[in-house]
PDB file as gemmi writes it, atoms N, CA and C in Angstrom:
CRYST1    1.000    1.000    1.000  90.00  90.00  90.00 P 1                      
ATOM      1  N   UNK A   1       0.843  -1.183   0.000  1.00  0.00           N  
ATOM      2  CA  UNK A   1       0.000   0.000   0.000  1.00  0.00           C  
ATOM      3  C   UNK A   1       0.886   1.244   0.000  1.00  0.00           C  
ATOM      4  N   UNK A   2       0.677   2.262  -0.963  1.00  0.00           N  
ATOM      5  CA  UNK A   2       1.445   3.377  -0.898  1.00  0.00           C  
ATOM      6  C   UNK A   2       0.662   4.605  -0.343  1.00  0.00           C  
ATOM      7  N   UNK A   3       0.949   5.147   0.499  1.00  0.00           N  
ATOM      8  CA  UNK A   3       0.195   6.101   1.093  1.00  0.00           C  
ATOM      9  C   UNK A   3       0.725   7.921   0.061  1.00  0.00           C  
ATOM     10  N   UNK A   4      -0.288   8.440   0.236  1.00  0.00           N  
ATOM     11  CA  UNK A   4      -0.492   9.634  -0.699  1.00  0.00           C  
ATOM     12  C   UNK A   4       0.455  10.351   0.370  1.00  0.00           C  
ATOM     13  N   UNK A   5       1.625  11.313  -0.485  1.00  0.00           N  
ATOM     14  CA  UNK A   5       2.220  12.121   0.050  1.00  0.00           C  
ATOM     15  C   UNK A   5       2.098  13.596   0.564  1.00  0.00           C  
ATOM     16  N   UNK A   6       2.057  13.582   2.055  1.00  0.00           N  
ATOM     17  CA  UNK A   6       1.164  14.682   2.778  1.00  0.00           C  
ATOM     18  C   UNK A   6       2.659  15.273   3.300  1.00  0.00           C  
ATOM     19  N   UNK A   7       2.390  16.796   3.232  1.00  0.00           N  
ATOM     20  CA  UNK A   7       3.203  17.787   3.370  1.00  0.00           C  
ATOM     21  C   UNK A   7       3.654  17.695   4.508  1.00  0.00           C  
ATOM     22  N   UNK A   8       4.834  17.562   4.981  1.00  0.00           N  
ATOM     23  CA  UNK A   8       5.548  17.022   6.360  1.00  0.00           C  
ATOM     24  C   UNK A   8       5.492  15.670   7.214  1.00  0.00           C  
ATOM     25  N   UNK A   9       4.844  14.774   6.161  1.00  0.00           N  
ATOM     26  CA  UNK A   9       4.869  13.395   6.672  1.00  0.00           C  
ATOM     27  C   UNK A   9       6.198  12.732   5.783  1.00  0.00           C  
ATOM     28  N   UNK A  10       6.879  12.027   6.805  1.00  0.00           N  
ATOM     29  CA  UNK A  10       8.199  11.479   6.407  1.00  0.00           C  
ATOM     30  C   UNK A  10       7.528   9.595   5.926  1.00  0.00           C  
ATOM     31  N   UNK A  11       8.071   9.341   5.015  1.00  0.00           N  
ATOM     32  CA  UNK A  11       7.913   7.874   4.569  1.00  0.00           C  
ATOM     33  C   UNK A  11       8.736   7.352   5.238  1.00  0.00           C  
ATOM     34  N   UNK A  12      10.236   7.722   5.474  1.00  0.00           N  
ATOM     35  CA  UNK A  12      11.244   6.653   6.198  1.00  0.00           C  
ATOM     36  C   UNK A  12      11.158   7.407   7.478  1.00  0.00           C  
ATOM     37  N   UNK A  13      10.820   6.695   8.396  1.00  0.00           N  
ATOM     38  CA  UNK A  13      11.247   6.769  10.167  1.00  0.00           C  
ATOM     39  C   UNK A  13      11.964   6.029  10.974  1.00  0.00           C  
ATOM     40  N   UNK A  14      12.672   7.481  11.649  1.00  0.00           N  
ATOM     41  CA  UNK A  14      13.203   6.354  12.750  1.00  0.00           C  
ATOM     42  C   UNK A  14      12.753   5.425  13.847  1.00  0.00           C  
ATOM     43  N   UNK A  15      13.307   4.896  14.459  1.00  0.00           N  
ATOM     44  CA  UNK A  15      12.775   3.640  15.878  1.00  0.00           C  
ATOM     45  C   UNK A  15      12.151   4.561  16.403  1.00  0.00           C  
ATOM     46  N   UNK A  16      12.530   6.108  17.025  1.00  0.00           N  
ATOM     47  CA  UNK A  16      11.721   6.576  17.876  1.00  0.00           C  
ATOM     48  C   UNK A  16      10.544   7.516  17.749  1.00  0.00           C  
ATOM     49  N   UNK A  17      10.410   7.749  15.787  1.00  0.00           N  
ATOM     50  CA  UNK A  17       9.119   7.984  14.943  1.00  0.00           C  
ATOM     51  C   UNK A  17       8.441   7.046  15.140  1.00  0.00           C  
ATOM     52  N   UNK A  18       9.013   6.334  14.252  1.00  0.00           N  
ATOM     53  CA  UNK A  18       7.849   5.024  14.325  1.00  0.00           C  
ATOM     54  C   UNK A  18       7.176   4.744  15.334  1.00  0.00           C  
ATOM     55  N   UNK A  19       8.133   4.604  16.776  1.00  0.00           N  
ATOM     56  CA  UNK A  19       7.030   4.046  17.992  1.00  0.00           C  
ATOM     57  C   UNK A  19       6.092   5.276  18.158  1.00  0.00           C  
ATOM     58  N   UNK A  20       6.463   6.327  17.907  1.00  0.00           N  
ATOM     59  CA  UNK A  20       5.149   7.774  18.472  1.00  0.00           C  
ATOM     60  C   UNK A  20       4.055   6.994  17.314  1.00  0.00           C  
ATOM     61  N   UNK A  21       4.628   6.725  16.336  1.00  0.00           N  
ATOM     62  CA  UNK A  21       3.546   6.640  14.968  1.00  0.00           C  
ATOM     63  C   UNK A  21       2.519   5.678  15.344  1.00  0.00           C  
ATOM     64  N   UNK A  22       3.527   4.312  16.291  1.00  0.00           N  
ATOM     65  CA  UNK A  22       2.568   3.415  16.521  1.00  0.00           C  
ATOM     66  C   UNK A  22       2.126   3.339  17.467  1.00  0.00           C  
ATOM     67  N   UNK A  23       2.485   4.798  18.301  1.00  0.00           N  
ATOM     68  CA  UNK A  23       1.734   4.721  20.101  1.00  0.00           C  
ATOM     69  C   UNK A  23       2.141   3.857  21.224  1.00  0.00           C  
ATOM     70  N   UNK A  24       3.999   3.492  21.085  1.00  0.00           N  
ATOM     71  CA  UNK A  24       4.220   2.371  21.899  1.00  0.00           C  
ATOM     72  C   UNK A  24       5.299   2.837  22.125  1.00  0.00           C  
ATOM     73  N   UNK A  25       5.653   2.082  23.200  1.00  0.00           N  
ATOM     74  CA  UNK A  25       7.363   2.328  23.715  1.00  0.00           C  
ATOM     75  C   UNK A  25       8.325   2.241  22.814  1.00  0.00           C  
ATOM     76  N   UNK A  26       9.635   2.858  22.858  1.00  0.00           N  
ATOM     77  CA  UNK A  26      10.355   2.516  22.117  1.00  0.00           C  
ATOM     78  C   UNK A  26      10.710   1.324  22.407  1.00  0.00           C  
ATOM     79  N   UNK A  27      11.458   0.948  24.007  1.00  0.00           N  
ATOM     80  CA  UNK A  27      11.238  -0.736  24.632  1.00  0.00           C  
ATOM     81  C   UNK A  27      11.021  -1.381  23.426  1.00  0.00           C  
ATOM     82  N   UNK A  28       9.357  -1.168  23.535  1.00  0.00           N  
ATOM     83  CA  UNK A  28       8.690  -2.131  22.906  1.00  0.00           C  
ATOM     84  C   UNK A  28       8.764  -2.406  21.113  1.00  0.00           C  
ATOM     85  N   UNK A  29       8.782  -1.418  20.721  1.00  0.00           N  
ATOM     86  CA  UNK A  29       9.498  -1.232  19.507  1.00  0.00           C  
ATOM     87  C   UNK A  29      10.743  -2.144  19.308  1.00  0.00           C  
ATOM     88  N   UNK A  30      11.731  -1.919  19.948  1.00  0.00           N  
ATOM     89  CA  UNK A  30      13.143  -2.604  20.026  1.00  0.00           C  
ATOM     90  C   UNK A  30      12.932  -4.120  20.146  1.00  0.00           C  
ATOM     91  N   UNK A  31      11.842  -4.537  20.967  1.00  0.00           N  
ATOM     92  CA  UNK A  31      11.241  -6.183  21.244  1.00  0.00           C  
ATOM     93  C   UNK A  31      10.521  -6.535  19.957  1.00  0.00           C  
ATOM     94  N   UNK A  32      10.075  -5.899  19.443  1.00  0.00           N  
ATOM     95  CA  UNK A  32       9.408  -6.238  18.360  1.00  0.00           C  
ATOM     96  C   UNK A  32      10.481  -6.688  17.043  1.00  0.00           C  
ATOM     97  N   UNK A  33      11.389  -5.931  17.046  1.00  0.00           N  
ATOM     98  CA  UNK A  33      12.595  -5.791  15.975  1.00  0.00           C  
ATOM     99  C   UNK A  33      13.134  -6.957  16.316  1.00  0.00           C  
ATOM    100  N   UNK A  34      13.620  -7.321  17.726  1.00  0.00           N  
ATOM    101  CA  UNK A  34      14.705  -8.750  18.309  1.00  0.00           C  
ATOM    102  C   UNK A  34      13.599  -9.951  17.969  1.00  0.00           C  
ATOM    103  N   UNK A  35      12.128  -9.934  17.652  1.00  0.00           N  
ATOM    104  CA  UNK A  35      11.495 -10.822  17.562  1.00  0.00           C  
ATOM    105  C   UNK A  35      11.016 -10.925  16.074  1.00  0.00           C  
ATOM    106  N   UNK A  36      11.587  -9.826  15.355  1.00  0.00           N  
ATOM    107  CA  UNK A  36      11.334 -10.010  13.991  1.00  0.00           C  
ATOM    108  C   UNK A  36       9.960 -10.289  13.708  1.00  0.00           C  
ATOM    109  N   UNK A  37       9.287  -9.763  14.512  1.00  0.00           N  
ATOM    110  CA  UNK A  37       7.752  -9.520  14.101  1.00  0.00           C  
ATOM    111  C   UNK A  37       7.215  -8.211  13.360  1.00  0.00           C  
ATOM    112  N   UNK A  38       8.061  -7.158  12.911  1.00  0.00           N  
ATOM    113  CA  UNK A  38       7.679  -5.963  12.783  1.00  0.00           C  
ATOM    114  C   UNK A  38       8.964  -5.374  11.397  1.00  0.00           C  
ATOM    115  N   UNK A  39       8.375  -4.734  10.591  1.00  0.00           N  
ATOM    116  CA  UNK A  39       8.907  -4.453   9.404  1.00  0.00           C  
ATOM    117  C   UNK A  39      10.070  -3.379   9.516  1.00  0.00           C  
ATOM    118  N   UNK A  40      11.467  -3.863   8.927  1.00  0.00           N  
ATOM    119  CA  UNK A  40      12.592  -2.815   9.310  1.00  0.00           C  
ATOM    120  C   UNK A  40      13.627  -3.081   8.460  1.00  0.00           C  
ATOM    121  N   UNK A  41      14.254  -1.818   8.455  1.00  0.00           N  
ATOM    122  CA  UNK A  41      15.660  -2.151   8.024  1.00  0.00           C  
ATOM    123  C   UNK A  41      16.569  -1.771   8.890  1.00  0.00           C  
ATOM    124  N   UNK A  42      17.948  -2.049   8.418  1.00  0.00           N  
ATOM    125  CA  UNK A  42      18.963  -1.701   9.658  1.00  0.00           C  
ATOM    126  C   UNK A  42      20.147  -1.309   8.432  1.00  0.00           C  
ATOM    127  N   UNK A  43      20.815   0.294   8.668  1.00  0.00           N  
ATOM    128  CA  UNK A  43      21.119   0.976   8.073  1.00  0.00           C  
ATOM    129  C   UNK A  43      22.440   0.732   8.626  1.00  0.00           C  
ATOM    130  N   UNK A  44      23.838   0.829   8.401  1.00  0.00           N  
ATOM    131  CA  UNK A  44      24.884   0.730   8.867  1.00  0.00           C  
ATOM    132  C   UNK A  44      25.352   1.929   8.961  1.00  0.00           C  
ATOM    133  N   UNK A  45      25.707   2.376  10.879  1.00  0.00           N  
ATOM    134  CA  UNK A  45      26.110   3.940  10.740  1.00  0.00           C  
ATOM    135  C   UNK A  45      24.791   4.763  10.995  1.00  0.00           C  
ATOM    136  N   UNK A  46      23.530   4.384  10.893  1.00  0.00           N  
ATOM    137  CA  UNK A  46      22.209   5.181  10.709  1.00  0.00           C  
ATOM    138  C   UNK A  46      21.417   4.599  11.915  1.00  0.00           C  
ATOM    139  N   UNK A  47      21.536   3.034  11.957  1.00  0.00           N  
ATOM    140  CA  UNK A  47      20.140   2.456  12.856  1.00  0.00           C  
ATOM    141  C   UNK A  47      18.986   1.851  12.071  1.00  0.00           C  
ATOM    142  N   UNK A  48      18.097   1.707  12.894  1.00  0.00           N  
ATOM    143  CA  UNK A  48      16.692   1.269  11.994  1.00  0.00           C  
ATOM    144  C   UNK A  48      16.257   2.100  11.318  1.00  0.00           C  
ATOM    145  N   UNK A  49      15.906   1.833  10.402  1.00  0.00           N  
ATOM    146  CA  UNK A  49      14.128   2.502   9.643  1.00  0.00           C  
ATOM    147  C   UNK A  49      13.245   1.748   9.589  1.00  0.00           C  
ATOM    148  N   UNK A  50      12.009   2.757   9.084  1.00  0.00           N  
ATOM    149  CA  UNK A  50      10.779   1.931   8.770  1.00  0.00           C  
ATOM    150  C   UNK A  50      10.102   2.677   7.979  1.00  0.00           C  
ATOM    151  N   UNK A  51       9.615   1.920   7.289  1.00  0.00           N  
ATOM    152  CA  UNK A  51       8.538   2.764   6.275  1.00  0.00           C  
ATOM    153  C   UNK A  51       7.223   2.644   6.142  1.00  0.00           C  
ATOM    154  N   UNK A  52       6.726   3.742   6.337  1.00  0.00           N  
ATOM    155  CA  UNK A  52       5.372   4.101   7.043  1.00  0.00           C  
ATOM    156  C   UNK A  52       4.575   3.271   6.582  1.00  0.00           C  
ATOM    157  N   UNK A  53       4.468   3.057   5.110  1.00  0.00           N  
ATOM    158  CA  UNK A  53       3.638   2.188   4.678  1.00  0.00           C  
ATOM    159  C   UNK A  53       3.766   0.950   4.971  1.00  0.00           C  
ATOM    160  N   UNK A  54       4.871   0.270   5.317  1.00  0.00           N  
ATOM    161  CA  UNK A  54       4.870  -1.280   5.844  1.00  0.00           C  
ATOM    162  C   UNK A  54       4.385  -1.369   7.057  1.00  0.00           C  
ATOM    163  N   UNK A  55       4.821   0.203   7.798  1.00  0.00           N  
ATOM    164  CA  UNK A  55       4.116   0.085   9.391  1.00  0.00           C  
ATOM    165  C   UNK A  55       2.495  -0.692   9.067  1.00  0.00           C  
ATOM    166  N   UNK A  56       1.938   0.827   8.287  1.00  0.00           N  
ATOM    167  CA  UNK A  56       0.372   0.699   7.935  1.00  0.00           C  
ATOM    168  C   UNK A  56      -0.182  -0.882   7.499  1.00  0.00           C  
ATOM    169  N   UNK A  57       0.434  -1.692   6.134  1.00  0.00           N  
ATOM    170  CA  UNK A  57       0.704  -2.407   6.122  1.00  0.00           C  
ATOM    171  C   UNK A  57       0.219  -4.038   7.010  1.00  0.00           C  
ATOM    172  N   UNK A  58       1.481  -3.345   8.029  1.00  0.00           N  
ATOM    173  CA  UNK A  58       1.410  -4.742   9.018  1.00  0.00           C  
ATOM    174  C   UNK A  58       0.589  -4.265  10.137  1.00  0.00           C  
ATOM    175  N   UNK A  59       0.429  -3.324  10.074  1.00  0.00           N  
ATOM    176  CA  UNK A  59      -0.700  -3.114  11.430  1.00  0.00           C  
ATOM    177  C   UNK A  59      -2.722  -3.562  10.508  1.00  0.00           C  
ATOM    178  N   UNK A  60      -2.613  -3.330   9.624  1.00  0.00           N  
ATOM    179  CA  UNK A  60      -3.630  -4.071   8.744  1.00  0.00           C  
ATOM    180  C   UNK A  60      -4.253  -5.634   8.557  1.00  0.00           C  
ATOM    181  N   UNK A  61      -2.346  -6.080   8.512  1.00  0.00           N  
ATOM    182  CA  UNK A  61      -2.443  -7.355   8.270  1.00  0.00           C  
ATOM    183  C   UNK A  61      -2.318  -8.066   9.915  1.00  0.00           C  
ATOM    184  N   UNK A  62      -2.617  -7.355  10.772  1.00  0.00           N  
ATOM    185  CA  UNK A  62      -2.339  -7.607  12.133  1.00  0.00           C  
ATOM    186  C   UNK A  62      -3.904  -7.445  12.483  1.00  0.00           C  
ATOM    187  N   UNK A  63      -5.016  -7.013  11.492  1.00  0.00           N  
ATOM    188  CA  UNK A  63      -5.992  -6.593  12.617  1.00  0.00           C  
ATOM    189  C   UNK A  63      -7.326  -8.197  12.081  1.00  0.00           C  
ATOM    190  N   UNK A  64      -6.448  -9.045  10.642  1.00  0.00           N  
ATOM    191  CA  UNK A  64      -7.261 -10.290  10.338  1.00  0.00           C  
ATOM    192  C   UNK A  64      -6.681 -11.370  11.467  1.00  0.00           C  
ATOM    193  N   UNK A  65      -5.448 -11.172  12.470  1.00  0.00           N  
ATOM    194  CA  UNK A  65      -4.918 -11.892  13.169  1.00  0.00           C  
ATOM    195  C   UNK A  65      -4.718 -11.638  14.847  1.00  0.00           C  
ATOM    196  N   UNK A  66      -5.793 -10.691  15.384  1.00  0.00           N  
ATOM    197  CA  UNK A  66      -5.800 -10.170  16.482  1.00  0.00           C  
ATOM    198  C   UNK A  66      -5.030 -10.836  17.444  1.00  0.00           C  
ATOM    199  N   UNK A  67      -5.031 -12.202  17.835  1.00  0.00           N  
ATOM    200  CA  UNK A  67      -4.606 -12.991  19.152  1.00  0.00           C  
ATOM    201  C   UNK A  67      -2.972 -12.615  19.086  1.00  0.00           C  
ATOM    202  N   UNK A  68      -2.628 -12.488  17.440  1.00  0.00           N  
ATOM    203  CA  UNK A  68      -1.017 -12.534  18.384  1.00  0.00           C  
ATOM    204  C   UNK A  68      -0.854 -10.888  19.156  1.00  0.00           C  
ATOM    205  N   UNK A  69      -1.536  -9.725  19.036  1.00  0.00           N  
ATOM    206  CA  UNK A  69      -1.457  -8.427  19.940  1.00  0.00           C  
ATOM    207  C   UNK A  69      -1.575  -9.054  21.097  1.00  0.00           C  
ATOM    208  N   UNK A  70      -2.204 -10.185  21.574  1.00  0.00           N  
ATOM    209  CA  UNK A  70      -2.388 -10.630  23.041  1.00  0.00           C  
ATOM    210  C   UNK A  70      -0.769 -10.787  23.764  1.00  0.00           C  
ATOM    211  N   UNK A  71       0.058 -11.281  22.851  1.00  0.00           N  
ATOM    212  CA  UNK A  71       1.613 -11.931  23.459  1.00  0.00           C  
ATOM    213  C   UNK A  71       2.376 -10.377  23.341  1.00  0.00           C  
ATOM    214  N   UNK A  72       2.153  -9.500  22.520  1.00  0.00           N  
ATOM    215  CA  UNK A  72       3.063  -8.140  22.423  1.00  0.00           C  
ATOM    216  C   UNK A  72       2.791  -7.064  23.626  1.00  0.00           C  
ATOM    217  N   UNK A  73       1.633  -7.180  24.078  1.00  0.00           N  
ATOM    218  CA  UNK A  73       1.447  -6.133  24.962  1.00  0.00           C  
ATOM    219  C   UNK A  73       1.045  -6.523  26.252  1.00  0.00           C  
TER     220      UNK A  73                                                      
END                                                                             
């Protein structure tokens, strides 16, 4: 899914965008990444990214599979 480009919304975010984006700890963010449940790259020299649309994405494809949110939070 490509999301329409809105004036001061960034497509690539960092770990500590993304978690505001997704309303969660960074913690928890970081657990999500070591469990490879959650969409990322790892930049050498930079850190993670993420891109908004995979966030959107997997939080989508997360809402036909509710029970596993039971083990993340």
């Amino acid at each position: 899914m490509i999301l329409p480009k809105k004036e001061g919304v960034k497509e690539i975010m960092t770990a500590a965008e993304a978690a505001d984006f997704l309303s969660i700890h960074v913690k928890t963010l970081y657990r999500l990444i070591a469990e490879r449940k959650i969409p990322f790259i790892l930049k050498p020299g930079l850190g993670y990214r993420f891109f908004r649309s995979r966030l959107v994405k997997w939080l989508e494809d997360d809402l036909n599979n509710p029970t596993e949110w039971k083990n993340l939070l």
